[in-house]
Each structure stands twice: as structure tokens, then as C-alpha cells.
C-alpha positions in Angstrom: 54.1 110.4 96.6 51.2 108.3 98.2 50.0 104.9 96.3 47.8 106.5 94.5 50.1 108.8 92.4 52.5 106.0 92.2 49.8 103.6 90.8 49.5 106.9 87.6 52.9 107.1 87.4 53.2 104.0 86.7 50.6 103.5 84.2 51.8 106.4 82.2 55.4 105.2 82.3 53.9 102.1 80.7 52.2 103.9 78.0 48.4 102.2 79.1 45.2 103.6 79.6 42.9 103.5 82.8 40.6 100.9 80.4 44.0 99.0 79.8 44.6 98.8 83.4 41.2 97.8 84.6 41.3 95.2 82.5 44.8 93.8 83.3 44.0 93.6 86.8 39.9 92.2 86.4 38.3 95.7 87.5 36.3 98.6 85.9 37.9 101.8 84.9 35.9 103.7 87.2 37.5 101.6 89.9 41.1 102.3 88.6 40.0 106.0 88.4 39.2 106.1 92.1 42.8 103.9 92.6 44.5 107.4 91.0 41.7 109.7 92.6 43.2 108.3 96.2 39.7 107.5 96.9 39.8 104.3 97.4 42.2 101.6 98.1 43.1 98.4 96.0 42.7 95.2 97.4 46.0 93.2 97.9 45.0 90.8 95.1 44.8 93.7 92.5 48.2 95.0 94.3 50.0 91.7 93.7 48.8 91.6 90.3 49.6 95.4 89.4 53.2 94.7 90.7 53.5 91.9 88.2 52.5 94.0 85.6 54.3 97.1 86.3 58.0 94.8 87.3 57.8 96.3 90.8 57.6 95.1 94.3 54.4 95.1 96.4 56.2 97.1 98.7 57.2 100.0 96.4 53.5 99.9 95.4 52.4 100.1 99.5 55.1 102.0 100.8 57.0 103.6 98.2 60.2 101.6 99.1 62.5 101.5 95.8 64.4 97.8 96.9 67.4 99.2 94.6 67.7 102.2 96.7 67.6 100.9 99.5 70.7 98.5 98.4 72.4 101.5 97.8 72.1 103.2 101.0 72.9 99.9 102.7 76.4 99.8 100.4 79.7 100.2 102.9 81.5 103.5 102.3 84.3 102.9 100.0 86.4 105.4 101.8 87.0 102.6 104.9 88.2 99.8 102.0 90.8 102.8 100.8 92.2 103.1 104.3 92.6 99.9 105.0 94.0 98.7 101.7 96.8 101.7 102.6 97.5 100.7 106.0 98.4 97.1 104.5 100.2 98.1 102.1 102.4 100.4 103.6 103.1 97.5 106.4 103.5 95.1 103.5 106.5 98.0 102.9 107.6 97.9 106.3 107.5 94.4 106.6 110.2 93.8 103.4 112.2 97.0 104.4 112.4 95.0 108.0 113.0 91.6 106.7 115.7 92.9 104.4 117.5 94.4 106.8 117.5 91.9 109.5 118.5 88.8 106.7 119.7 90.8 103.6 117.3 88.3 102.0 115.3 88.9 98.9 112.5 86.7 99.9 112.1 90.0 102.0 110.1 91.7 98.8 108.3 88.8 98.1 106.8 88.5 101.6 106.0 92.3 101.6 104.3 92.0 97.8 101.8 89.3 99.2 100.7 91.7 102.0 100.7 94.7 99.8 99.2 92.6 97.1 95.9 91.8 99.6 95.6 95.7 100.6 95.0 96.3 96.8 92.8 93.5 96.9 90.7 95.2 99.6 90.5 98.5 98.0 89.7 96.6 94.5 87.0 95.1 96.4 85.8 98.7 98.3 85.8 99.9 94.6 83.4 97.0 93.5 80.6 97.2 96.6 81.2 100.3 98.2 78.8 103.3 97.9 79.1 104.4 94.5 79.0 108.1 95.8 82.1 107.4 98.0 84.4 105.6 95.1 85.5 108.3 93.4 86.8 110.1 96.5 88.4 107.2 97.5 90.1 106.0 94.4 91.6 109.3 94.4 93.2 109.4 98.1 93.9 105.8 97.6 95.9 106.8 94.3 97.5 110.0 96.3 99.1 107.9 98.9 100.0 104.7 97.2 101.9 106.0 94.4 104.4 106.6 97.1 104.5 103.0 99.2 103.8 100.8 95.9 106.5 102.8 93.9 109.4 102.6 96.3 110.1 98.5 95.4 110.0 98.5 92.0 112.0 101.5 91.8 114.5 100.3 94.0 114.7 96.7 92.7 115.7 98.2 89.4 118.2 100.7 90.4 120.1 97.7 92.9 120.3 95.5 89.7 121.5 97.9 87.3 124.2 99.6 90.4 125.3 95.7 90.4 125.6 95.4 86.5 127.6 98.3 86.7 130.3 97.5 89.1 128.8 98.6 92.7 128.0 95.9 95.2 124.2 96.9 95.4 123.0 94.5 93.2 120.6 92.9 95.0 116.7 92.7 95.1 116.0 94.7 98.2 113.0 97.1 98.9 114.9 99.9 98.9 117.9 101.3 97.4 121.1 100.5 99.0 124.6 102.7 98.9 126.4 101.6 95.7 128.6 102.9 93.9 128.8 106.7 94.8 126.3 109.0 97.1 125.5 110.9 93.4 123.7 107.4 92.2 122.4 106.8 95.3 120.9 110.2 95.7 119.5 110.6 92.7 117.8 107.1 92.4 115.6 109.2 95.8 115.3 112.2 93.5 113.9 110.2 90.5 111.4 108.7 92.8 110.1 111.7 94.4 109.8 113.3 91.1 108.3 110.2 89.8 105.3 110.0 92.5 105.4 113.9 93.0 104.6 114.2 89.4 101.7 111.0 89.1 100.3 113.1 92.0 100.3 116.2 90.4 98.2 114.5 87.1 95.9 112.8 89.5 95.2 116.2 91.3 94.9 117.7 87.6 92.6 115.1 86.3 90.0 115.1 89.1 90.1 118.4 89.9 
């Protein structure tokens, strides 16, 4: 599309006539005609004034350059906020895991909830100003893997509490579950929690497919 079919299109998107034109910009009609007709050129005042009029830059008038579009294009892939937010959050599981069992201390989740709270923050902020064409992709893989770190804590904070309320000695807050009373609690607080992300992972799949 030269300028000259971009000057019609606009003026039929606006609903004007070539007589409504030439007088918006101080011309005849046979001059706007010859505008459309590409045989002849608009001087740069009639340009500036035709982008007023139209709400477009004198550059998508010249050039054909859509400024929106080109924001677009120059968006970051959303995919590289996704992996990143992953990779700190599964060191922000690491990290408490680590912590834990260095100093049995439950300032250990807390410290791994801050990091794992900023990698959520960066894939929050991927899903804000990333490429809209990448999002969706990403939300998805970011949902896929993350069910998986971000589950483990809460999952294991609850079932260490409750052992503890129930007679074992696991009753702390740690990231992860810790040997209470029996190997058959133990064991199946894992198989709750691989059913748990297995089966969020199986919807997600479903929903997007």
C-alpha cells in the first residue's frame, strides 16, 4: 500500500468525501483526486494536517509505519520471563530445602518464599509486556512446571503440622515432609502430591489443548 491508497483508505474509513477532504486540508478536489490517483504528491504541510485529521502519524502517512505495530514487534518474548521466573523459583525451593536441613529452622521457608515470590513476580511481569503472541505459550509451560516446585511447601507445611498434632515429631514448618509417625503417612503425603500436581497438569493440558 503506497501513500496514495493509504490517503483513500483513510478517507473512506472516515466516512468523508474527496470535497470534504480538500477542504479540510485548504486544497481543491481535483488535487485530493490526484493525491488518490498517485499522481501527485502532497506537500508536507497538507501531510501534517491530514495526520491531524485522520489521528495518525506523518510517518504511517509517508511510509506506512503503524507506531502500534511496531511496539509490538519490539515487545520481549514472554517465553524468556517464564524461564526465568522457573529457575528462581525452583532455587527459592532449593534454597529452603538447604537451609532446613543445615539449621532445622523454619525461617528456611520464609527465605525460599521471598525468592520464589520474585520469580512469580518476573513471570507476572513477562505476562504484562511480553509479546502478546508468546503469553499464552508461556503461561502454560510456566503453569506445567510450577505446579510441581510451588506445590511441594504448602503441601508439606500442612502435612508436618497436622503429623505433629497427631502425636509424631514432624511437626514442624519445613519445606518438605519429614518422616513422622509411620512410612504409610509419610508415603502417602508424596502420593497426594503427585496426584495433586499430576492431576492440575492434566486440566491445564485439557483446557488449552
Amino acid at each position: 500500500m503506497n501513500i496514495a491508497d493509504r490517503i483513500q483508505s483513510l478517507r473512506k474509513t472516515k466516512g468523508v468525501s474527496q470535497e470534504e477532504l480538500a477542504e479540510q486540508t485548504g486544497v481543491s478536489r481535483q488535487a485530493v483526486s490526484k493525491w488518490e490517483g498517485g499522481q501527485s504528491m502532497p506537500e508536507i504541510d497538507k501531510i501534517i494536517v491530514m495526520s491531524d485529521y485522520f489521528n495518525v502519524t506523518t510517518d504511517y502517512l509517508l511510509k506506512g509505519i503503524d507506531p502500534k505495530s511496531e511496539e509490538i514487534r519490539k515487545r520481549p518474548d514472554a517465553g524468556v520471563f517464564s524461564i526465568v521466573g522457573t529457575a528462581l523459583n525452583f532455587i527459592g525451593l532449593i534454597a529452603a530445602m538447604m537451609i532446613w536441613y543445615e539449621e532445622k529452622q523454619s525461617s528456611s521457608v520464609a527465605v525460599g518464599l521471598i525468592i520464589i515470590a520474585v520469580g512469580c513476580v518476573c513471570f507476572a511481569i513477562g505476562q504484562n509486556i511480553g509479546d502478546e503472541g508468546t503469553r499464552a505459550k508461556a503461561k502454560k509451560h510456566f503453569c506445567l512446571i510450577n505446579i510441581w516446585i510451588l506445590g511441594l511447601i504448602p503441601i508439606s507445611i500442612c502435612f508436618n503440622l497436622l503429623d505433629g498434632f497427631f502425636g509424631g515429631y514432624a511437626g514442624f514448618i519445613a519445606p518438605y515432609p519429614l518422616l513422622g509417625n509411620s512410612f504409610a503417612t509419610y508415603g502417602a503425603v508424596w502420593l497426594l502430591y503427585v496426584v495433586i500436581c499430576t492431576g492440575t497438569d492434566f486440566l491445564i493440558i485439557k483446557k488449552t489443548a
